[in-house]
C-alpha positions as CSV (number, residue, x, y, z in Angstrom):
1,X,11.8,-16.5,-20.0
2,X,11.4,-14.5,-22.7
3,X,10.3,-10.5,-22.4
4,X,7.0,-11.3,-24.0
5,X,6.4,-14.2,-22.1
6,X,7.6,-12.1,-19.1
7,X,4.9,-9.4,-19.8
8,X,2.3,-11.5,-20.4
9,X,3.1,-13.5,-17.0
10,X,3.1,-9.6,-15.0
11,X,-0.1,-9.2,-16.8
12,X,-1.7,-12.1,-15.4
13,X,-0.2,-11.2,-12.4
14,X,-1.7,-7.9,-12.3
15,X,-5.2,-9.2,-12.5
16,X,-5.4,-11.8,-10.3
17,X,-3.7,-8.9,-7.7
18,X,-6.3,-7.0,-8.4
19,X,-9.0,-9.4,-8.2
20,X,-8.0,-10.8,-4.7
21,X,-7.9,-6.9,-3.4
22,X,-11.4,-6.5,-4.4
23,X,-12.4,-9.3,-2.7
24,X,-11.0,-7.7,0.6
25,X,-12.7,-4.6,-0.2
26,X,-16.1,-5.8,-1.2
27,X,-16.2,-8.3,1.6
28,X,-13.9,-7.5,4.6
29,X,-15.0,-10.2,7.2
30,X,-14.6,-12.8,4.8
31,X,-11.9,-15.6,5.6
32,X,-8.5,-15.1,3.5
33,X,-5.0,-17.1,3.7
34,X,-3.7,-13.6,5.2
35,X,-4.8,-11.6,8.4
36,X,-7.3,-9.1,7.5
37,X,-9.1,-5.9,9.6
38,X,-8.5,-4.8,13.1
39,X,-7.0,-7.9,14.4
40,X,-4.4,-8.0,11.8
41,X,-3.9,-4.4,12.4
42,X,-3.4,-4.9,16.4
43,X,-1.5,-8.1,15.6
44,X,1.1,-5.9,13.7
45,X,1.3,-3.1,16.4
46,X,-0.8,0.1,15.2
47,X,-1.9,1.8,18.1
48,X,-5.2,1.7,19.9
49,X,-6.1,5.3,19.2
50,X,-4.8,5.4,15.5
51,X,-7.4,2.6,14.8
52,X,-10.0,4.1,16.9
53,X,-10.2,7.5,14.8
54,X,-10.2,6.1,11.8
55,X,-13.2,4.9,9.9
56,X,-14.4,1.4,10.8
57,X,-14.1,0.7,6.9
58,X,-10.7,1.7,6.3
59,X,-9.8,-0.9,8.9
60,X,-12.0,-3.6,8.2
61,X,-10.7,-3.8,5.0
62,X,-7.0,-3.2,6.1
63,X,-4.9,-6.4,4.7
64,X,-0.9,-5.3,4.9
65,X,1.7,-7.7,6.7
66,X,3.2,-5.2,9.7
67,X,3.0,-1.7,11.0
68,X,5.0,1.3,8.6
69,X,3.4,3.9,11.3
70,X,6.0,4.2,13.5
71,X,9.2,3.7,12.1
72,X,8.0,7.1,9.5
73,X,7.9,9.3,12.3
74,X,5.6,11.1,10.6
75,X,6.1,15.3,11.3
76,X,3.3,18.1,11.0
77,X,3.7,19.1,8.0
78,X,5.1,16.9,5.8
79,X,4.3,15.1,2.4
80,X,4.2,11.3,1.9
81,X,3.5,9.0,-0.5
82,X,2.6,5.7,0.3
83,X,2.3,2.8,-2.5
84,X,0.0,0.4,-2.9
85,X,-2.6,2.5,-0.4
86,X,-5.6,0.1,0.1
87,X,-8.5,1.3,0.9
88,X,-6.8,3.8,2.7
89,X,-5.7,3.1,6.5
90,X,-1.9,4.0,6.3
91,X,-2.6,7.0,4.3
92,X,-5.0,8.2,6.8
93,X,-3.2,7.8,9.7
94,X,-0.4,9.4,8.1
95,X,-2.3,12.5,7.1
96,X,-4.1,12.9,10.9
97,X,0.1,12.9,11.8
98,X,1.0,15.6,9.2
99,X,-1.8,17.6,9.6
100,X,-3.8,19.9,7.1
101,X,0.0,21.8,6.5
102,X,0.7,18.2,5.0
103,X,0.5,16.1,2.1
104,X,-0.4,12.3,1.9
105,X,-0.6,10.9,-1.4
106,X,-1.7,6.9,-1.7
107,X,-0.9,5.3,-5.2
108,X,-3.0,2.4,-5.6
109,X,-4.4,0.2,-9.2
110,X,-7.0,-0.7,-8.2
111,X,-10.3,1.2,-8.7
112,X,-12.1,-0.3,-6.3
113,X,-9.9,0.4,-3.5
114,X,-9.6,4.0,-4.7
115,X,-12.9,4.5,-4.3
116,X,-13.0,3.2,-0.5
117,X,-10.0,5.2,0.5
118,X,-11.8,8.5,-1.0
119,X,-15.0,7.5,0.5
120,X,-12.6,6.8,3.8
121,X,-11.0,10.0,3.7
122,X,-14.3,11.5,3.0
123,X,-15.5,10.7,6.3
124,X,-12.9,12.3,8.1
125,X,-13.0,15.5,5.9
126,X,-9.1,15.0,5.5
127,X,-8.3,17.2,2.2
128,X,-4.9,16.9,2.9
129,X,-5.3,13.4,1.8
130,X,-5.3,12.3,-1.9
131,X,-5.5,8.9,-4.1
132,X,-3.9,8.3,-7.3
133,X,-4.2,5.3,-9.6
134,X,-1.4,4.1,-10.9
135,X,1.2,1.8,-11.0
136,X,4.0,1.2,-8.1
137,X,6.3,0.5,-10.5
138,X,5.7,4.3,-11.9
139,X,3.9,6.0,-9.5
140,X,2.4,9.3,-10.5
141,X,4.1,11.8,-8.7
142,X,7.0,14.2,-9.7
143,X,10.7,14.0,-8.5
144,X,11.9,14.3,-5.0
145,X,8.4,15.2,-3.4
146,X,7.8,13.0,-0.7
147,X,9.6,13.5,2.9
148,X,8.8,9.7,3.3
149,X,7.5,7.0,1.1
150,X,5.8,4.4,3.2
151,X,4.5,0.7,2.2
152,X,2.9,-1.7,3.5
153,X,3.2,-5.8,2.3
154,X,2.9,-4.5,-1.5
155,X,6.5,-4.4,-3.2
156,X,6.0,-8.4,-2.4
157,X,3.4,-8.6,-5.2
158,X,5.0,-6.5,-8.3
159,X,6.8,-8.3,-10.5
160,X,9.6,-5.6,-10.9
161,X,10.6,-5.0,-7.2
162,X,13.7,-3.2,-8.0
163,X,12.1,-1.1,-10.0
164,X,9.7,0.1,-7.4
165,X,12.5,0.9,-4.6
166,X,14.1,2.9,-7.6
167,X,11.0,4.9,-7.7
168,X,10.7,5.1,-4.0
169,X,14.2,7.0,-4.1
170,X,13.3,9.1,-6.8
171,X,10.5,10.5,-5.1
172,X,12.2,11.4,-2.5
173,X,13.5,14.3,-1.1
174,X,17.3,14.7,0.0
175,X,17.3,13.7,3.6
176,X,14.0,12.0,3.1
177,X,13.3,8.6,4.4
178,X,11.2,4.7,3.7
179,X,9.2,3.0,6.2
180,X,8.7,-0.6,4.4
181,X,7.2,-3.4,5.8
182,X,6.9,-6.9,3.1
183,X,7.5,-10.5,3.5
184,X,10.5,-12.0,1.8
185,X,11.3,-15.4,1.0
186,X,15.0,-16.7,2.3
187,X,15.4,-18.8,-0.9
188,X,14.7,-17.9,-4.4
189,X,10.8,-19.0,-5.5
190,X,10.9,-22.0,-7.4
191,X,9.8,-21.6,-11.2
192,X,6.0,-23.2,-11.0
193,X,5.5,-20.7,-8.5
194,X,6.9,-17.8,-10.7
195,X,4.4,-18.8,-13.2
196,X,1.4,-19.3,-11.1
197,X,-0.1,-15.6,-10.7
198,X,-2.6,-17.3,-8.1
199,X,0.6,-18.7,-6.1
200,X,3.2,-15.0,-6.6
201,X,0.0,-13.0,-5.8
202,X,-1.0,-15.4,-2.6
């Protein structure tokens, strides 16, 4: 493939990504070829009491593929970036563990998510909390900030996976750790699926 017909496939890409995420957003209890909301979220392990003081929003519209929560062993404290943030519910429940001393920033590209995980954190007066638009790929934040980087059934969808983990690591601190949760394939994608942006971002 060439690089232009690269870019203009991660373009494509891009867009329908963002167009399926609004759908979750705009209409959580929709049905969706992926588990959405509280039951996804208690599916995947998150804890009773996490999803309980969170906004009934931020989990209604929660669509990731595990649990990041617990394997961060979030500290008071500390700073964390998570990528690819939604409409907020990792970020959240990462800032209520690291407490106003800490830091949570969520990268996310699209808008519309953005805006529920500000109105999200909004509701629970978390200033400790903060969205970003950007890119994954080149997330918005400076070198070796982060005491963990968390994601959550994103790095699946970018076009340039290696590049994000790259930036995961340069964000962090030394001594710093990733809680990652994605779905992998066990063979290589066949090349009508590599083209299909409907098919990659499914």
């Amino acid at each position: 493939m060439t690089d232009s017909a690269s870019a203009t496939l991660e373009q494509a890409l891009t867009a329908e990504v963002t167009r399926m995420y609004e759908e979750v957003v705009s209409h959580p209890d929709a049905e969706y070829h992926f588990y959405t909301g509280r039951h996804a979220a208690e599916l995947y392990g998150y804890r009773a009491e996490d999803l309980d003081a969170m906004p009934v929003n931020a989990v209604r519209a929660f669509a990731g593929v595990g649990c990041p929560i617990e394997r961060a062993r979030f500290q008071p404290g500390e700073r964390v970036v998570d990528l690819g943030s939604g409409a907020g519910l990792d970020s959240l429940i990462a800032a209520r563990a690291v407490g106003p001393a800490g830091e949570v920033i969520g990268i996310e590209l699209n808008p519309k998510m953005i805006e529920a995980a500000e109105a999200n954190r909004n509701e629970l007066g978390y200033s400790q909390a903060q969205f970003r638009q950007g890119r994954i790929e080149q997330p918005p934040v400076e070198d070796a900030h982060a005491d963990v980087v968390i994601s959550n059934g994103v790095i699946n969808l970018s076009f340039r996976k290696a590049q994000v983990l790259k930036e995961a690591f340069r964000m962090l601190r030394p001594g710093g750790r990733v809680s990652i949760v994605d779905v992998v394939s066990a063979r290589p994608l066949s090349q009508s699926i590599v083209n299909d942006p409907k098919l990659w971002a499914s």
